[in-house]
N, C-alpha and C positions, 0 to 999 in steps of 0.2 A: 151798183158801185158800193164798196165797203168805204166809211168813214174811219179815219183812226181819230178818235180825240186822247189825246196825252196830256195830263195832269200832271205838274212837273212842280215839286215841293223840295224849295231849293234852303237848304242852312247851312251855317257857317260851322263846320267842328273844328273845333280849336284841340288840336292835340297833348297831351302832356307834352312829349317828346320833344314837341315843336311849338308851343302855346304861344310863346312871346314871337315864332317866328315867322309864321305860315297859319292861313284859312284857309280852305277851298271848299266851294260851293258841290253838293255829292247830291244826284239824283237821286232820292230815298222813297219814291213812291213815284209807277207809271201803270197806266192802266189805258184801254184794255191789255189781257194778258192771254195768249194763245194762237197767237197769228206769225207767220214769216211766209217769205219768198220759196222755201225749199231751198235742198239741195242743188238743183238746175243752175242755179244763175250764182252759184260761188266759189270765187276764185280764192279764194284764202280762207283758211281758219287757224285760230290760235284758242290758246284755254287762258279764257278769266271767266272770273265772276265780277270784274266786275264794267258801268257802262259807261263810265270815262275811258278807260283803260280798251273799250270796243269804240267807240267813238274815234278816240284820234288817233289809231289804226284807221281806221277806214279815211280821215284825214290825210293822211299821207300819202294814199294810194289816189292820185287824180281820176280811175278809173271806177273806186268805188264809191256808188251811187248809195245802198242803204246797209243797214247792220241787221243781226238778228243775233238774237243771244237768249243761251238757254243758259240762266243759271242755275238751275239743277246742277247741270251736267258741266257747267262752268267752262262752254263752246261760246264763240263769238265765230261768227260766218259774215264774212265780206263780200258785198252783191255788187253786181253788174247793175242791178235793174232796180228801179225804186219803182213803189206803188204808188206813187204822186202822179209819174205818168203812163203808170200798168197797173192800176187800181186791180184789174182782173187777176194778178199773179197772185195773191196771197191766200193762203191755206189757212186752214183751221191747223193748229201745232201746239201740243199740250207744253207746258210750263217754258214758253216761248214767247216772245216781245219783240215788234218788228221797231224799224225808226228808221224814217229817209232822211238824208242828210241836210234835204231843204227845213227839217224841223232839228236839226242839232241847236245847242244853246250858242248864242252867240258870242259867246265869252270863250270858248273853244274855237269857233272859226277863228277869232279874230288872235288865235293862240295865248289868251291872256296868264293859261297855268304856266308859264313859262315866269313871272314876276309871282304868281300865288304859289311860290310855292318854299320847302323849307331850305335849300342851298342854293334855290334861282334857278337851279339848273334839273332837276328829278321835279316829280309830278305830286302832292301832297293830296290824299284821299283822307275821306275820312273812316267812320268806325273802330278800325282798329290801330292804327298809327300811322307814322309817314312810311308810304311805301311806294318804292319809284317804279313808277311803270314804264319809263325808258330811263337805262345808266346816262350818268352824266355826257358822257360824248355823244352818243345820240338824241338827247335832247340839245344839245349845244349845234349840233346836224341840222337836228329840225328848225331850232330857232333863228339859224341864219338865213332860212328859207331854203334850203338842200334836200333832199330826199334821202331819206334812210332804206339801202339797199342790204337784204339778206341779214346778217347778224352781224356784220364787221363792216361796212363800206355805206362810208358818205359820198352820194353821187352829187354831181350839177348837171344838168339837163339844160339847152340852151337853143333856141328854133333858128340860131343863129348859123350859115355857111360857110366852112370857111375850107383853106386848104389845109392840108397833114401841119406843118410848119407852122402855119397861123394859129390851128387848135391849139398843137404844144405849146404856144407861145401864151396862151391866153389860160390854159391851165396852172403854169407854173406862176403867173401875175395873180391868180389867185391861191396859191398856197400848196394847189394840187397840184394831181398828175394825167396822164392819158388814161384810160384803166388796163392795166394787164391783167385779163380774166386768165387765169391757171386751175379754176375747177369746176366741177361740172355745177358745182350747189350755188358757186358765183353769179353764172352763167342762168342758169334759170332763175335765180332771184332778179337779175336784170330784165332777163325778158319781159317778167313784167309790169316794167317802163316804157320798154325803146317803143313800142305800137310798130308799125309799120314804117319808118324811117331809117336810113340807112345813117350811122355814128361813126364817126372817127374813132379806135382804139389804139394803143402806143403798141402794136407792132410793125414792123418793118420788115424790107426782103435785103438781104445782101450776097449778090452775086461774085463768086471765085473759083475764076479757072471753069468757068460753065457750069458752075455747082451754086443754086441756091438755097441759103439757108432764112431762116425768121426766126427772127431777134425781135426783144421787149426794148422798150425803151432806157431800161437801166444796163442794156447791154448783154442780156441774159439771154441766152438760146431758148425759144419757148420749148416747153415740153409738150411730152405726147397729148396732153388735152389740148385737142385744136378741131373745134366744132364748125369744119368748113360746109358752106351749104354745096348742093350738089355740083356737080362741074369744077368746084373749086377746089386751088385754085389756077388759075391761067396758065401757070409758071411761063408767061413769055417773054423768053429773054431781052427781049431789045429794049425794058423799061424795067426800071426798079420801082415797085408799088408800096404800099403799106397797105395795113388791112383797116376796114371798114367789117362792120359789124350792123346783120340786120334781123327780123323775125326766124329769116329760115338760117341762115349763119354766119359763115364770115366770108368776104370776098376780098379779093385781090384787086386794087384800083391803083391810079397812079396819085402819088403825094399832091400834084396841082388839081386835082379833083374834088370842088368844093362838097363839104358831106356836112352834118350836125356834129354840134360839139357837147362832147359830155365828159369830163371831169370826176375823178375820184382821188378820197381821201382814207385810209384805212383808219376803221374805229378804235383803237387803243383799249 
């Protein structure tokens, strides 16, 4: 069994930019250094260098377990798997640094960069100045407890069942909407949220003259991105359905069919 011990040399930089306005506390030395999970078990990566900024990415994603970041190469890789309880999975990886999430600082779980920081709202690092590692709307996303989906959409996720009617009803009481996914890049940045649960989306069927069409909630005719799972959908006439949205795609249900409720808000 490999032990990680991590050495964690925490100070305060006070910025020019931001001196009288914002600290925040920046990992400036961890060690050992040369170990990660590999490739195998990640589902994300983005470019930073730096391990705030791979940290609560991986926060946000309830799925990932640990980080590994090369900054060389200025890659942050988001895992499935931590070595807390897959001690076995970790390689040898030149200028590479693993971290399970059970050893993140707790000043991060507990989302405290959200008050350290220089507008309240962006993330204040140090070194070289204030530099937001999520724009204002998404960290405003984050900090109401929302999930940041894709590059543009604040979701709500809720383990909550309700009918078509009820969802809409409970989206718009807070601020939101159903989601009308319309592209394909939406769409896969959701999937990986939804798990295996079938969600309520604001589309609809409306039938005329034995012709059905699917309408958005704003009244829009959906367009041709419609990622129905196989068989789908039903078209049977004798009920008018909306869609429900799951891993494999979208399916046709009937409105009184209680489903999960999930909410979006477009990031500005």
């Amino acid at each position: 069994m490999i032990f990680l011990r991590i050495y964690a040399v925490w100070a305060l930089a006070f910025i020019p930019k931001c001196r009288s306005l914002c600290s925040k506390p920046e990992i400036i030395n961890i060690s050992p250094q040369g170990f990660s999970l590999g490739i195998g078990h990640t589902f994300k990566t983005f470019p930073t260098p730096s391990v705030f900024a791979c940290m609560e990415m991986c926060i946000s994603y309830p799925m990932c377990r640990s980080i590994d970041l090369n900054r060389e190469s200025g890659e942050c890789r988001l895992q499935v798997k931590s070595s807390v309880t897959d001690p076995g999975l970790l390689v040898s990886t030149p200028n590479t640094f693993h971290m399970d999430k059970e050893h993140f600082p707790q000043a991060l779980l507990d989302n405290i960069c959200q008050t350290l920081s220089c507008d309240n709202k962006t993330m204040c690092k140090g070194y070289s100045g204030c530099v937001p590692v999520l724009d204002q709307s998404r960290a405003l996303c984050s900090s109401m407890g929302f999930t940041v989906v894709g590059t543009n959409w604040c979701y709500f996720f809720n383990d909550t069942t309700l009918t078509y009617d009820m969802a809409k009803a409970n989206c718009i009481e807070r601020g939101m909407e159903m989601p009308m996914i319309e592209s394909e890049s939406e769409w896969n940045a959701l999937l990986e949220h939804i798990d295996f649960k079938t969600y309520w989306i604001g589309g609809y069927a409306n039938d005329t003259a034995g012709v059905r069409e699917w309408f958005w909630e704003n009244h829009q005719k959906i367009g041709p991105f419609r990622p129905w799972a196989d068989g789908k959908p039903d078209n049977q006439m004798n009920n008018i359905p909306a869609i429900a949205s799951f891993q494999r795609g979208w399916d046709d249900v009937l409105t009184s069919s209680p489903k999960y409720l999930m909410c979006e808000k477009k990031i500005e």
